[in-house]
C-alpha positions in Angstrom: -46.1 -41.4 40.0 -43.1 -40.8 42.2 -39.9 -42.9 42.1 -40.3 -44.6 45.1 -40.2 -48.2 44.4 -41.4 -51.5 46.9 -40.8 -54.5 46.6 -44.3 -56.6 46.7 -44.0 -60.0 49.5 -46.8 -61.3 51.5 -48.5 -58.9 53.9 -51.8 -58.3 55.8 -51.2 -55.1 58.1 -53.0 -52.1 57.5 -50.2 -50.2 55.3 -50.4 -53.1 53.2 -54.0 -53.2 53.3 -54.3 -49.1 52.5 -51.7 -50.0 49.5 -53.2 -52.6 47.9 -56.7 -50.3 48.0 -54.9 -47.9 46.3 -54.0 -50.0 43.4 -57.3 -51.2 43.1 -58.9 -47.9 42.5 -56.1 -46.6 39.7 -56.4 -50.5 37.8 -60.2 -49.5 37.3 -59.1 -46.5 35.4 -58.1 -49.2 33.0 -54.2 -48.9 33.1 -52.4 -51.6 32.2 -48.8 -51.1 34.6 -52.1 -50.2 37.8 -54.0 -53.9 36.9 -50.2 -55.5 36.9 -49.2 -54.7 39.8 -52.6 -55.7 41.1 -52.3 -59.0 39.6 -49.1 -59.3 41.3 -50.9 -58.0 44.7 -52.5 -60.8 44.3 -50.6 -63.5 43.4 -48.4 -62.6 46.5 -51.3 -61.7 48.7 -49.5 -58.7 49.7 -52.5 -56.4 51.1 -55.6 -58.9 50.6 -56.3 -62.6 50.9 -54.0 -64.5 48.4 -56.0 -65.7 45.1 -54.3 -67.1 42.1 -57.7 -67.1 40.0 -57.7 -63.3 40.0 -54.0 -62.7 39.7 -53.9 -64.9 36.3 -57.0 -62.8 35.5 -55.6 -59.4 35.5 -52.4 -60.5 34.3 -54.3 -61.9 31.3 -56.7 -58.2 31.2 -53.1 -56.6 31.5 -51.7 -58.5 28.7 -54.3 -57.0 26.5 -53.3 -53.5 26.9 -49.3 -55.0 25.8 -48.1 -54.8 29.2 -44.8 -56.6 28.3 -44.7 -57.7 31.8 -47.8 -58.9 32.4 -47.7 -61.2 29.3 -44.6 -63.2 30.8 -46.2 -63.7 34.0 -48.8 -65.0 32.5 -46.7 -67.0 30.2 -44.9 -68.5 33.0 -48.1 -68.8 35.3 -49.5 -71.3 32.9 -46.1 -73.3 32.6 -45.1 -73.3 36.4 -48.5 -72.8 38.8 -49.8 -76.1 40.0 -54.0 -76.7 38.8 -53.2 -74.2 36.7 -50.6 -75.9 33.6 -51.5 -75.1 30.4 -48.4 -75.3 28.4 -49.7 -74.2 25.0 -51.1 -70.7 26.8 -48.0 -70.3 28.3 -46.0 -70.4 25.3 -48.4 -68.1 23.5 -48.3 -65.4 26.2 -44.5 -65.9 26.2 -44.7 -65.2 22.4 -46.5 -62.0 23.1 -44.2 -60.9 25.6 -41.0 -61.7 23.6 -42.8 -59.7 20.7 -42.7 -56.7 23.0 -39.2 -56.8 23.7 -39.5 -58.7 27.1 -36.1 -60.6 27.3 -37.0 -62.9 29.7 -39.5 -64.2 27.9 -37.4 -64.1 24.7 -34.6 -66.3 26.6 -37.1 -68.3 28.2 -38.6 -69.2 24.4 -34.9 -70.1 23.4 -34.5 -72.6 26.3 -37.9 -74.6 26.0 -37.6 -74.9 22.1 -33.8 -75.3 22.5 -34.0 -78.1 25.4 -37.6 -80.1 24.2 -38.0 -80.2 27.9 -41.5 -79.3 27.4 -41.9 -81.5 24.5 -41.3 -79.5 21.6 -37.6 -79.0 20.6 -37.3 -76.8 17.6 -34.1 -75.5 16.8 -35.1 -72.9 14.9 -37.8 -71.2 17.0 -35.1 -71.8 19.8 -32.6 -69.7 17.1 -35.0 -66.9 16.7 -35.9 -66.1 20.4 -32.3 -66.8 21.7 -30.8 -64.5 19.2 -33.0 -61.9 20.3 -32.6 -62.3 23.7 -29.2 -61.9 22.9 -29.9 -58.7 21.0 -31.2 -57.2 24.4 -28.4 -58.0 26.4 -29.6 -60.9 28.6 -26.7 -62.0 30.9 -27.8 -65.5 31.3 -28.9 -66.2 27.5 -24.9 -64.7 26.5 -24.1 -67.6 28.9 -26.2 -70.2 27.3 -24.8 -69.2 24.1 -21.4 -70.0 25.3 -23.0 -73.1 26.4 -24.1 -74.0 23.5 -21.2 -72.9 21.3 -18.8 -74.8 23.8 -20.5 -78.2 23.2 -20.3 -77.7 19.7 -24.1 -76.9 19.2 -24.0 -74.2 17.2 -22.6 -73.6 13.8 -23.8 -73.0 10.0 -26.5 -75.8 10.0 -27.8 -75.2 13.5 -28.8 -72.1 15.9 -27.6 -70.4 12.8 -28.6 -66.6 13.8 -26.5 -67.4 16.9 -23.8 -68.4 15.0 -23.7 -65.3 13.1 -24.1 -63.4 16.2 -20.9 -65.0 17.6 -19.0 -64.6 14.7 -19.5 -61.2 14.5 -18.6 -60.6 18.2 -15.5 -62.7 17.2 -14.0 -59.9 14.3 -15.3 -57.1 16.5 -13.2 -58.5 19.4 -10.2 -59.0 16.6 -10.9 -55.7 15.3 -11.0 -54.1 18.9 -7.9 -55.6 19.5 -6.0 -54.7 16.5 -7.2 -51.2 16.9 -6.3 -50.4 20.3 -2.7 -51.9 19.3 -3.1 -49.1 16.2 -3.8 -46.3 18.6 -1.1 -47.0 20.9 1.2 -46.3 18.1 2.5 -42.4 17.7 -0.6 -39.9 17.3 1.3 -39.1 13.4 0.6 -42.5 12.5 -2.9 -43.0 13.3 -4.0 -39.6 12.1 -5.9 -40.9 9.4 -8.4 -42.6 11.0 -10.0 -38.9 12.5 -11.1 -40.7 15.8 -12.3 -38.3 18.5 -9.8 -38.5 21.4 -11.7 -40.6 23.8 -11.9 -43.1 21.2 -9.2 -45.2 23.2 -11.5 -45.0 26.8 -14.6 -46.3 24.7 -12.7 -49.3 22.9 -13.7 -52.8 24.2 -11.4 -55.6 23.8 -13.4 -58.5 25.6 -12.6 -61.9 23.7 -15.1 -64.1 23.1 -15.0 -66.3 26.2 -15.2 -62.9 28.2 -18.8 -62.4 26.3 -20.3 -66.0 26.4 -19.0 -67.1 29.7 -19.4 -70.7 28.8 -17.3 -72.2 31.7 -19.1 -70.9 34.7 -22.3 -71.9 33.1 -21.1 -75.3 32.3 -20.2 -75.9 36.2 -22.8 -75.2 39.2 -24.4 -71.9 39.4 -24.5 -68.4 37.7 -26.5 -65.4 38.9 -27.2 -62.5 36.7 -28.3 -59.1 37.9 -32.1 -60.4 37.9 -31.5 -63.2 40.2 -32.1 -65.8 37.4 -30.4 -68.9 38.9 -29.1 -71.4 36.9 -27.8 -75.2 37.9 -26.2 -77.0 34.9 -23.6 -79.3 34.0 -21.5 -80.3 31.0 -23.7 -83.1 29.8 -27.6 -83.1 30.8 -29.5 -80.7 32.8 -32.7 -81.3 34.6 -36.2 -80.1 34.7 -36.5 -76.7 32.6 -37.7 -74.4 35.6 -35.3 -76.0 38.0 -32.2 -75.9 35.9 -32.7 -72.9 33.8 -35.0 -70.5 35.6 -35.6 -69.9 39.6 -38.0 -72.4 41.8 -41.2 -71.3 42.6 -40.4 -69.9 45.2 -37.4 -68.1 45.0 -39.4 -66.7 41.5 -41.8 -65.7 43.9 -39.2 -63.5 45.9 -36.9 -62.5 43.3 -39.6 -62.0 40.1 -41.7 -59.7 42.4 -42.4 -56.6 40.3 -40.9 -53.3 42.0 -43.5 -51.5 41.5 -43.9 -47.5 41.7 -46.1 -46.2 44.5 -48.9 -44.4 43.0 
């Protein structure tokens, strides 16, 4: 498949038509990214008549091949779509999704379990996925974190993996520091530590704060590279899809797969 990417939004003229036909033919070939995007084809109505039935149904054929992707659409197309709620599917097909290394589904774990929003707070299980959304780099669950660690929500008794994780950015940060100090000494006296000489470009000296950006997500809004959107405040936050995730529609929009033009 060629690199050229486009991005999927409702459409009914003929090039949308000839595009979505395509799609169709390679998803009978049984490939999970080809039914995927045709599931999302769907679900936008982006080349044929809009049906949510048979986007959930070949997100769900999609998540049997361990399309990643495809699980947490389906994970979040049972806990957002309207007629179509089924919290308990949702959170298994997030499961799946997380198990595959999709962060979003990971983070998304950590939030409902963390927050009870959806009636079933568990620390713990909010622990485990949070932590490894954290593992995989997720802007917006580094700034929950924060969150979290700011209010005084995390330490040895609870979100325990994420207090280890924290800690340890803590001495790296210390350590960082005190070794970029070290090399700024005279070459002589640091000789003994055989570091290649681009050791001082590579060095990072964030603190914590600069990690876990706990202020900005304690205030209004904070947009990560994904276009999750977040509205929270020190104290309470509201519904979890409102406050933690994008609207419907804006998930619509901004959640659209890119997908690769056969």
């Amino acid at each position: 498949m060629p690199s050229l990417a486009t991005s999927v939004e409702e459409c009914m003229e003929q090039r949308c038509i000839d595009y979505f036909n395509k799609w169709q033919v390679k998803a009978k070939e049984q490939c999970a990214d080809a039914i995927t995007v045709l599931a999302e084809l769907y679900y936008q109505g982006h080349g044929t008549k809009k049906d949510l039935i048979k986007s959930i149904q070949y997100f769900r054929k999609a998540s049997i091949y361990q399309s990643s992707y495809a699980q947490y659409r389906a994970g979040v197309f049972y806990l957002m779509e309207e007629g179509f709620i089924d919290t308990d599917k949702g959170i298994k097909y997030l499961r799946k999704s997380a198990k595959n290394g999709n962060a979003e589904s990971a983070f998304l774990l950590g939030i409902i379990f963390g927050t009870g929003e959806l009636g079933i707070k568990d620390v713990g299980e909010s622990d485990k996925w949070l932590v490894k959304a954290l593992e995989d780099q997720h802007v917006v669950a580094q700034k929950y974190a924060g969150y979290l660690y700011k209010t005084g929500q995390v330490d040895k008794e609870h979100y325990i993996k994420v207090n280890e994780v924290i800690s340890g950015l803590t001495v790296q940060s210390t350590y960082n520091e005190e070794l970029t100090e070290t090399l700024a000494s005279p070459l002589e006296e640091i000789q003994w530590l055989n570091l290649p000489s681009n050791t001082t470009n590579s060095l990072q000296t964030d603190s914590l704060e600069d990690v876990f950006s706990y202020a900005s997500f304690a205030t209004k809004k904070v947009n990560n590279e994904d276009g999750i959107v977040i509205e929270a405040s020190k104290n309470r936050c509201g519904k979890i899809f409102t406050c933690y995730q994008v609207n419907k529609e804006n998930f619509k929009s901004s959640n659209a797969i890119q997908i690769t033009a056969p």
